[in-house]
N, C-alpha and C positions, 0 to 999 in steps of 0.2 A: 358220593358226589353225583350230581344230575350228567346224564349224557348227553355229550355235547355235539352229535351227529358224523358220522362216518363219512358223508360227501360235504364239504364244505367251499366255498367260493372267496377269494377276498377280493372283495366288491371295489371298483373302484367310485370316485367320489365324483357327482356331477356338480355340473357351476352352470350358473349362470352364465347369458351372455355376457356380463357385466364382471365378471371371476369370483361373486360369491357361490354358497355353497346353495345349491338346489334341494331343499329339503322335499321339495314335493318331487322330485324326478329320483331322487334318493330313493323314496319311498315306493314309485312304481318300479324301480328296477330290483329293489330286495324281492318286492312279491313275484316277479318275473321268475326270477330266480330261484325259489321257491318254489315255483308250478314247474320250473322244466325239471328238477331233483333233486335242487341241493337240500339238504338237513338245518341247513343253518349257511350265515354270513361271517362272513369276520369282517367287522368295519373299522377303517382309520387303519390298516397295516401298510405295510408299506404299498402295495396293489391302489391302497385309496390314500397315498401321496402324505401318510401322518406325518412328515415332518412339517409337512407345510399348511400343516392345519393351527387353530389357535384352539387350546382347550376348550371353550367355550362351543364352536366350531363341533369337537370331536363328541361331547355332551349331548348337545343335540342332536346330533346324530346316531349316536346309539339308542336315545329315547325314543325318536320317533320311526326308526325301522324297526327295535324290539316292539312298540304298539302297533305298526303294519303287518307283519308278519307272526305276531300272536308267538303258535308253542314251535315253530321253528326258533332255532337259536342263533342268539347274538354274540360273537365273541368278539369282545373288543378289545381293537391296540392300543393297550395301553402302557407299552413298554419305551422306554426311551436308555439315553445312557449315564442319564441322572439318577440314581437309585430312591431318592427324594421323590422328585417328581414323578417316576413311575407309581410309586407309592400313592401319591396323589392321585394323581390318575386314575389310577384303580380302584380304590373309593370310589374317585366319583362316578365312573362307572359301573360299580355296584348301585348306589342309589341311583342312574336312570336304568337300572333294569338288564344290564346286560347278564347274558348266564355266564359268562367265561370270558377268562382272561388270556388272550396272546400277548407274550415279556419274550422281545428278542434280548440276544445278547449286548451287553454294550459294545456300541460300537466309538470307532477314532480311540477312543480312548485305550482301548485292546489290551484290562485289565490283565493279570495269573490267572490261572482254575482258579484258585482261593475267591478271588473278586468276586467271578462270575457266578462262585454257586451263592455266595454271600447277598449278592446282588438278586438273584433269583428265590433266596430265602429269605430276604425280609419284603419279596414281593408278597409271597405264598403266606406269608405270619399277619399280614395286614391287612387279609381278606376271608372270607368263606365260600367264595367261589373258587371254580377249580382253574387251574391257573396250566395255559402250555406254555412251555419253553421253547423256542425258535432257534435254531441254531442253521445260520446263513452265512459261513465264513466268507463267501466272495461280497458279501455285502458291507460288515462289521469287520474283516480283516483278522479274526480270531476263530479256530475249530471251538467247540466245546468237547472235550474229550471225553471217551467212554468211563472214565472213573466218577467226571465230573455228572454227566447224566444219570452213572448209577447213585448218585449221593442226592441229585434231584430226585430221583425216583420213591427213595424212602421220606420222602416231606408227602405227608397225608392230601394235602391238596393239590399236589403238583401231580396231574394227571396225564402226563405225555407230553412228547418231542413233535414240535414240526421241523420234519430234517429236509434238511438242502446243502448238507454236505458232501453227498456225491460219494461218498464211499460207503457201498454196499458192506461191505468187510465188518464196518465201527458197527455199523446198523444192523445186521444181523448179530454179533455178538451182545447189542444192546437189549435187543428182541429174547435171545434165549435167556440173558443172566436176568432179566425182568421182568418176567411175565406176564405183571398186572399190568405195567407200564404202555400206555398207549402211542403207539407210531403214528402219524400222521406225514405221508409224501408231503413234502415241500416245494418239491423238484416235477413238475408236471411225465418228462419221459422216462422219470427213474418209479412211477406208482405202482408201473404193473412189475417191476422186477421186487421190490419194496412189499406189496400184497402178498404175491406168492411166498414171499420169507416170513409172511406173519404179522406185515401191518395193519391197523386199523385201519386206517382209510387217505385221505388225499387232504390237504386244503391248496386250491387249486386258481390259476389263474385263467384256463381254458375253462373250466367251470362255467362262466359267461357265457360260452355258447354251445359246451358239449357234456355237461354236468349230465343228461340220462345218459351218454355211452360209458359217463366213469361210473356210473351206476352199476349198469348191466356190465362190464368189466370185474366191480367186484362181486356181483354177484354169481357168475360164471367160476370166477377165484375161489371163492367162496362154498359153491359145489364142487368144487375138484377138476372142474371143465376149461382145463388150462390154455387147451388148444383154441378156443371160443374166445378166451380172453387175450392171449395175444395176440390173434386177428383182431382184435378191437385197437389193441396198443399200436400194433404196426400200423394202421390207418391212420392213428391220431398223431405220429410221431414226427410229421412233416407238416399237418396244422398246428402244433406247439411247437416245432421250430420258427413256421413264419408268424404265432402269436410275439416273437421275441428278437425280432430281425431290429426293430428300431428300440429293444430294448422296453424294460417292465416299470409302469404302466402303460409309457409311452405306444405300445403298438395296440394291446388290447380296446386302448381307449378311442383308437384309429377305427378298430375293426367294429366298436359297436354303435362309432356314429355313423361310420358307412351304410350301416343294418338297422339305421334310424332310430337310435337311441342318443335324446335329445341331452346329452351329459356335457356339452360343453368345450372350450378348448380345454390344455392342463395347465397347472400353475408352473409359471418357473421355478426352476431351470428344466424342467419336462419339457421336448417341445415334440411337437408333430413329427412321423416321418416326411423324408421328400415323398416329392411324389412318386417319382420311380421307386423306391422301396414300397411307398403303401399299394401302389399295383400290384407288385408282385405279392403282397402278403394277400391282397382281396382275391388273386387269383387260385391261390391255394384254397383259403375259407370257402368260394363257392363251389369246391369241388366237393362240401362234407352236407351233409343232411344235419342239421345245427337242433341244435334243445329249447331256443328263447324264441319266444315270439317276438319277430319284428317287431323294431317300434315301441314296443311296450313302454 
């Protein structure tokens, strides 16, 4: 299986003034993103509003950031809680080119284990790209349980968890019983606890503007320089608190039009914060030395 990069972002999705989808402001902000460190995008996850996208929508959007951003990688959301149409999906994003697939859990529906590893095995059988599993219970309303990830983990293309479970506990036990199996933070203040137990890496929604400090963070980790890296975490742990004061996408998308990034209002039912909330979030943001270029 191709590697699908260690620092990852899921990007969110610009519009127009008009509420279509910006493919050209799409495409300077993957390469932004890219130059400040991320390995790759995830596009269309929830960070870039997939529910309220239209397949069509989500196609070209993977096409045309996998040809902006060349051998950086493209992981696309193509998971929903249709087992069908994640199916679909997924296809189609293999033919525009994505390297990797994000399959969250089904969510409302809030199948048994049984479903969900079912659901995530006939994602994994209907593709030759390497496929993560997402498991976001405050989102979908279901854990995936460490049995069920170990039984993900023996499918040849299911190549790792982006966790956002919050429990260090499941996630270290998942880490030693699987060795090959790749972690990936889901949860932006749980990376640096998450690294030090053995994870791969992050897909991140601060990534947007501090993707080189998760960088140097795991590379710190990474050399044994623990002390290095949790002074990086403790810094960043009150600007990913105010990336998420109005809530995800909703505040990052705050934070990077302030920073002149031409992406748009969001789609309903995302709405802006107030303004008193988005002051307070910009006033945290300009206390950090940020990874994107303005504007970009």
């Amino acid at each position: 299986m191709p590697e699908l990069g260690r620092i990852l972002t899921a990007m969110v999705t610009p519009y127009t003034p008009e509420g279509d989808v910006d493919y050209a402001h799409a495409r300077r902000l993957a390469s932004a993103l890219v130059r400040a460190g991320n390995d790759g995008i995830v596009v269309t996850g929830t960070t870039g509003e997939a529910p309220l996208l239209t397949d069509d929508e989500k196609v070209r959007l993977w096409a045309e950031i996998k040809e902006e951003i060349g051998d950086a990688t493209v992981v696309a959301g193509a998971g929903t809680n249709d087992t069908r149409h994640s199916i679909h999906l997924t296809r189609l994003a293999e033919q525009a080119g994505a390297d990797g697939i994000l399959a969250v859990a089904p969510y409302y529906l809030r199948p048994p284990q049984e479903g969900i590893f079912q659901h995530f095995r006939a994602i994994a059988e209907s593709t030759s790209l390497p496929v993560i599993v997402y498991n976001v219970p405050t989102r979908v309303g279901t854990n995936i349980n460490l049995e069920t990830l170990l039984r993900c983990a023996e499918i040849p293309n299911i190549v790792g968890d982006k966790e956002a479970n919050g429990d260090l506990e499941q996630t270290a036990q998942l880490i030693e019983l699987a060795p090959g199996f790749k972690v990936w933070s889901g949860n932006d203040n749980d990376t640096f606890p998450l690294l030090c137990m053995g994870a791969y890496g992050t897909v991140s929604v601060t990534g947007h503007i501090v993707a080189g400090q998760h960088r140097r963070m795991l590379k710190h980790v990474l050399a044994g320089e623990f002390s290095e890296a949790a002074a990086i975490h403790r810094r960043l742990v009150p600007l990913t608190n105010a990336c998420f004061l109005n809530g995800s996408p909703s505040t990052i998308r705050y934070v990077l039009r302030q920073l002149g990034f031409e992406i748009g209002a969001p789609r309903l039912p995302v709405v802006e914060p107030p303004e008193e909330v988005g002051a307070r979030v910009m006033e945290e943001v300009r206390k950090h030395s940020l990874d994107v270029p303005v504007g970009a």
